[in-house]
C-alpha positions, 0 to 999 in steps of 0.5 A, a space after each residue: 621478674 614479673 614477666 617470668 610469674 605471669 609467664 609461670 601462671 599461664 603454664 600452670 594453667 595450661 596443664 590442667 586438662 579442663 583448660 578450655 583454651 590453650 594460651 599462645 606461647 611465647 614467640 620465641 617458643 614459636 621461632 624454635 618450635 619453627 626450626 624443630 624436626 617435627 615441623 620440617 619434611 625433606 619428603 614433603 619438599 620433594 614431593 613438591 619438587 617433583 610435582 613442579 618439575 613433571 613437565 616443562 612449564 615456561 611462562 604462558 603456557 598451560 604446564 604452568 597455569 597448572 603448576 600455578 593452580 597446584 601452588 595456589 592449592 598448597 597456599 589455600 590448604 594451609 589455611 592462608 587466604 590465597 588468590 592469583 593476581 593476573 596480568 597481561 604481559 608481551 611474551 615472545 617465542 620461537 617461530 623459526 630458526 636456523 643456523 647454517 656453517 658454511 666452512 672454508 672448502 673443501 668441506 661442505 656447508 652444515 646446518 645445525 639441527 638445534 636441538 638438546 638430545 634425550 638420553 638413554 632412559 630419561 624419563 622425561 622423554 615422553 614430554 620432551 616434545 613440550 620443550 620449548 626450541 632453543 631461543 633467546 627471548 626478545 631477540 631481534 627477528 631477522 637473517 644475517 650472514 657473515 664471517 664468525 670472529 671469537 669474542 670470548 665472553 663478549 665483555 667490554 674489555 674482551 672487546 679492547 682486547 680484539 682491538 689491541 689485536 687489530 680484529 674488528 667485528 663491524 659485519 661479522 658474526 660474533 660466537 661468545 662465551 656464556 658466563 662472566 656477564 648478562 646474556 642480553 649484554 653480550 648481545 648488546 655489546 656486540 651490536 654497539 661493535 657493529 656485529 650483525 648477529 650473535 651466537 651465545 655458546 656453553 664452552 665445554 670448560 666452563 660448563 661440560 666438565 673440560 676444565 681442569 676437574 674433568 667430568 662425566 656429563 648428565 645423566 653420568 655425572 652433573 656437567 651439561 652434555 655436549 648437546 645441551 644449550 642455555 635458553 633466556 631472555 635478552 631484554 635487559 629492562 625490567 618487567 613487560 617491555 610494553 608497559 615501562 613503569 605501569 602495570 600490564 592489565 587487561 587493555 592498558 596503554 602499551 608501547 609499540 615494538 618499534 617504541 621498545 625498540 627505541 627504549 634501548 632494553 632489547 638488542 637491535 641484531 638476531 642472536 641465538 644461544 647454542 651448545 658446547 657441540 656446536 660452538 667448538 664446530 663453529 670455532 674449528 673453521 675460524 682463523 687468524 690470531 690464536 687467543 689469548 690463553 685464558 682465552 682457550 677452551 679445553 684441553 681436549 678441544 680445537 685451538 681457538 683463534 679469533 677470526 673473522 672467518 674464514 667460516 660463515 654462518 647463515 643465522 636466521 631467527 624470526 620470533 612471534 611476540 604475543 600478549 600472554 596471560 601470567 599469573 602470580 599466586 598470593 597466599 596472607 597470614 593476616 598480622 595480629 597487631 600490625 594489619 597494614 605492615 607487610 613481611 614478603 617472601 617471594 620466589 618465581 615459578 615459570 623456567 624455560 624447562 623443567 626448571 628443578 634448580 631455577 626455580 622450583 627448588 625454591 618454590 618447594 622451599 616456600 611451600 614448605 616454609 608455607 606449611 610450617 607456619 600453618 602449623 604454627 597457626 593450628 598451635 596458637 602461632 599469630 604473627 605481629 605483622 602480616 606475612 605475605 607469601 609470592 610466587 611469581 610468574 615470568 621470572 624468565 623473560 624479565 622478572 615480569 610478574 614480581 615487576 607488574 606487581 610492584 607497579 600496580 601496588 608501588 604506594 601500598 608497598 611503599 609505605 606500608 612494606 617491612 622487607 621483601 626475602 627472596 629465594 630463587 634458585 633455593 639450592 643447586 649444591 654445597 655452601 651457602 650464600 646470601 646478598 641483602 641491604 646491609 640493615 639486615 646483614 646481622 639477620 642474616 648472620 644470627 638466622 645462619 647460626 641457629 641452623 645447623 650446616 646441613 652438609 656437616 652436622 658439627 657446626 652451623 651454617 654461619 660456622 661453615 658460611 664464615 669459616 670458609 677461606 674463600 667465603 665471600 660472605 654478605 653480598 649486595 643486590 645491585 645486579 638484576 638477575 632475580 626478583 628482588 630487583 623491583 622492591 629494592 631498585 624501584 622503591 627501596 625495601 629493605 630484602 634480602 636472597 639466599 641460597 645453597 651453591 652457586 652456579 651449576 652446569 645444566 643451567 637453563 637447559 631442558 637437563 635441569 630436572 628432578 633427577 639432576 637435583 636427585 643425583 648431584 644438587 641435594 640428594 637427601 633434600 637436606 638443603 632444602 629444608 636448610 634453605 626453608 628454615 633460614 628463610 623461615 626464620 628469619 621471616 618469622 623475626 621481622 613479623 613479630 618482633 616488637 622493633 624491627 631488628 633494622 641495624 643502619 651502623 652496617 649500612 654506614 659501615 658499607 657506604 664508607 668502604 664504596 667511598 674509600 674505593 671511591 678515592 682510588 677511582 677517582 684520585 688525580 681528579 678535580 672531584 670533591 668527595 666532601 659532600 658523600 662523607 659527611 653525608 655517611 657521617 651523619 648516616 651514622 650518628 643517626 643509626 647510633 641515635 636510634 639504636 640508642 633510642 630503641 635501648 633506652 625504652 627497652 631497659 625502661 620496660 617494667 609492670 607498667 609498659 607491660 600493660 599500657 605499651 606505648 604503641 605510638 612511640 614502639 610504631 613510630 620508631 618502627 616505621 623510620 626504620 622501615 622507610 630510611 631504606 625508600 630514602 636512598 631512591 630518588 624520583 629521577 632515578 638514575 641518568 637515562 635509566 629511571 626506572 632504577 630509582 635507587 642510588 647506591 644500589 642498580 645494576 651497571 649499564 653493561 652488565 644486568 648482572 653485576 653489581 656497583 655500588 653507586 651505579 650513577 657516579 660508576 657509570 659517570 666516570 666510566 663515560 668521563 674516562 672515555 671523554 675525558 673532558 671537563 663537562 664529563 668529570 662536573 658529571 661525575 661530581 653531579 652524581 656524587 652530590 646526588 647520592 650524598 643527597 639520598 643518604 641525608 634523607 635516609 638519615 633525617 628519615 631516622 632521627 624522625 625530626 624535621 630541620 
């Protein structure tokens, strides 16, 4: 009641016309005024958009200084305090390559001209010499020549699979499939089954429009053309291989190539990636056993059997490794009330091409989310905590920027970090999708629901999201494919990533361009500004709300899901998963309590706590909510990979890519069902009270009281 007079009063006030001030508004008056169509610019974002993506602006190179100086410029005139924060960081190209097929006779020997076609009226092509030759980044310089065996995807159990077909790939060639894991784990895969090099191919299937749907390729249609290739990295660690766990400045300590090498982040054979044209090229002069049928291509392309042989291939690569200057771009709206809490939002900048879905089309979208919070400003708006606005660099080559980054400012982060949103690549086309730590799932949910779908105006995007009968709704972030990776894996903040579509054909390739996104990812830039207004809003709830809207019931809720598929896992062994439950019960009476706690004071608010907050009990509360997610980290981090120091959630050994809840009992027992023997499973029951160990910390951070 008293609330809603002064509130009265002050509108009263406000619409005299010799007001000398206009009085901030409610914040939740902000929050809608943030979703309103007066603040939001389709065209703003695709100006952006084209602006970022004119030329092709790979990490180091001087497109990207100035696609960082145009962001940096963006940041500045929206009146944030905004700056780059540079780093040194071991960067490798391409210095030669070459590929030659030598068929069986009497066909004569081929080499490979490696390179992605302009097409007819492509209006890039005047800085199509600027794109950077075809490579993996990290590969291992050298010549190899051997016989070519088909590894499918080039997964482990593809591998068992050759094995049951009495196929060994010890000195040969492997020619592997893109997709289903890391690039950089097909390569490792291969090497640890003795291959000597490999070549990574887009399977027309998969990615040229040869799968049941059919399809016209770019720029006719959204498939990749059959020239076209997926660059990236094969370095499966996170951040500048040379600096493991410190930040690359000016004149750090730096590892040797030979101790990167002994690290066991970068693949020990050459490899290089290839497109559809060439791989189906290679695949027509291999013999032997036909794969298996899920194993096939197209339905208009050659049969596909595994080899080895009888076709050879020469593979040559050498690479030049060299210490680049990157730079990441800060933009701070300074917190009214709670200077020293942060609310991150982040997005990479550098792509191995023109990179209009990955990662620009996020980028735009932060630009925009930037520019409508000026706006706020200039009507009042003042955030509760400080938001902080990131566009990283070197993304590509191993999430280096947003990784130094943290390094550099692990104990800031640690202790004074709200949560950290990520956007990759913001959209590439229809439906929505998020992964997040499960205290932010109803954020998410509730963000999702005062949005509309922008694809069906009728409904939300939570009404489409959930609706959906092959919806997959919130994931999780264990694997290591974008820049969240080093706020929750290495020190445990709460974040979240969010985009529209998943997966898309020109994937890495110099055809992921404006015109792509024009055409076939969001023509009206719709999505775009869907994307902008989610991640906005929620950024806008977790920097002024008085509680962080934190709710650990969901987290309990998912641990004990781990550990029921846990049982299944494990059943039939001697393996004790006492101690992990009750650890996820005492996780979830101390959720109850808190929640409870945060109630109770909120439905005690009269005249007085209008007046005289208890800010000390409000901060405090707040503050066990923020750490209970560092809880879950542990120092050692996981076995043989410490640098991962979370332990429910890490990318598996195997995959950079996937995601495993648990990631050192999943990799325990993968090693004890190899070995199978008693000191591998004690092992696995190590790990289990290891992460039972985590979770009791991250509840007694969330009672507040010492035992």
């Amino acid at each position: 009641m008293i609330k809603t007079a002064i509130a009265t009063f002050l509108a009263i006030l406000t619409s005299f016309s010799f007001l000398p001030f206009s009085p901030p508004l409610p914040k939740p008056t902000y929050h809608s005024l943030f979703l309103s169509a007066s603040l939001s610019q389709n065209s703003s974002i695709a100006h952006h958009l084209f602006t970022l993506t004119r030329r092709p602006h790979i990490a180091g190179s001087d497109a990207n200084s100035d696609a960082a100086a145009y962001v940096l410029s963006t940041l500045t005139s929206s009146n944030f305090h905004s700056h780059l924060v540079s780093y040194r960081a071991a960067l490798t190209y391409p210095a030669s390559r070459t590929l030659t097929l030598i068929p069986p006779p009497p066909d004569p020997p081929f080499t490979f001209e490696l390179r992605q076609e302009i097409y007819a009226g492509d209006p890039y092509a005047d800085v199509a010499d600027e794109v950077v030759p075809t490579f993996h980044a990290y590969a291992k310089s050298g010549s190899v020549s051997g016989p070519v065996v088909y590894v499918n995807y080039g997964r482990e159990d593809d591998y068992r699979t050759l094995d049951e077909m009495g196929v060994n790939v010890s000195s040969a060639v492997v020619l592997a499939k893109y997709g289903q894991i890391y690039r950089g784990d097909i390569v490792k895969n291969a090497e640890r089954e003795g291959a000597i090099g490999a070549l990574v191919y887009t399977d027309r299937k998969d990615y040229g429009g040869g799968g049941e749907d059919g399809g016209e390729w770019f720029p006719d249609g959204k498939w990749m053309p059959p020239s076209g290739v997926q660059l990236g990295s094969v370095y499966s660690g996170s951040g500048d291989p040379t600096t493991p766990g410190w930040p690359s400045t000016e004149g750090c300590e730096r590892l040797s190539n030979e101790e990167v090498e002994k690290d066991g982040h970068v693949p020990l054979i050459p490899s290089l990636p290839i497109s559809a044209a060439d791989g189906e090229r290679i695949l027509r002069t291999i013999g032997g056993k036909v794969a298996k049928e899920d194993w096939q291509g197209s339905k208009d392309g050659p049969v596909y059997r595994v080899g080895p042989g009888p076709g050879i291939v020469n593979l040559s690569y050498f690479g030049r490794q060299a210490i680049e200057t990157i730079q990441n771009v800060i933009g701070v709206i300074e917190g009214a009330e709670e200077t020293d809490r942060f609310v991150i939002l982040g997005n990479h900048r550098d792509a191995w091409t023109f990179g209009a879905v990955d990662p620009n089309s996020g980028t735009a979208a932060l630009l925009e989310v930037a520019q409508r919070f000026s706006k706020l400003q200039k009507r009042g708006w003042k955030p509760r905590r400080t938001i902080i606005l990131c566009n990283w660099d070197a993304e590509e080559y191993g999430l280096i920027g947003s990784t130094e980054w943290v390094e550099e400012n692990r104990e800031m982060l640690a202790s004074r970090a709200v949560a950290y949103l990520n956007v990759d690549s913001a959209v590439c086309g229809p439906g929505f999708h998020a992964s997040a730590t499960p205290q932010l799932d109803e954020l998410l949910k509730q963000a999702t629901q005062q949005v509309q779908d922008p694809d069906n105006s009728s409904q939300t995007i939570y009404e489409s999201w959930f609706g959906s009968s092959n919806s997959e709704g919130i994931g999780r972030l264990g694997g290591g494919g974008s820049d969240f990776a080093a706020f929750v894996q290495h020190i445990g903040i709460p974040s979240a990533i969010m985009s529209y579509g998943k997966g898309y054909p020109v994937y890495h390739s110099m055809y992921d361009d404006y015109i792509w996104i024009q055409k076939f990812g969001d023509p009206g830039f719709h999505r775009h500004v869907a994307v902008a207004s989610v991640w906005g809003l929620i950024a806008l709830w977790l920097a002024d709300a008085k509680f962080l809207p934190f709710n650990y019931l969901s987290y309990a809720e998912e641990l004990q899901k781990y550990a029921n598929d846990l049982k299944l896992e494990i059943s039939g062994k001697d393996i004790n998963l006492t101690p992990l439950l009750k650890s996820i019960e005492e996780l979830e009476k101390a959720a109850t309590q808190i929640n409870n706690q945060i109630k109770a004071i909120k439905e005690n608010e009269g005249w007085q706590s209008i007046w005289q907050k208890d800010h000390l009990k409000v901060r405090e509360l707040n503050d066990r909510l923020m750490m209970a997610e560092r809880a879950f980290t542990d120092r050692d981090g996981l076995s043989g990979r410490s640098w991962y120091k979370h332990l429910v959630y890490a990318p598996p050994k195997h995959n950079k890519y996937g995601s495993k809840p648990f990631p050192g009992i999943e990799d325990a027992i993968i090693k004890a069902k190899s070995l199978n023997n008693r000191e591998s499973w004690q092992s696995v029951q190590h790990e289990i009270w290891r992460v039972a160990r985590v979770i009791r910390q991250a509840s007694l951070v969330l009672t507040g009281g010492l035992t």
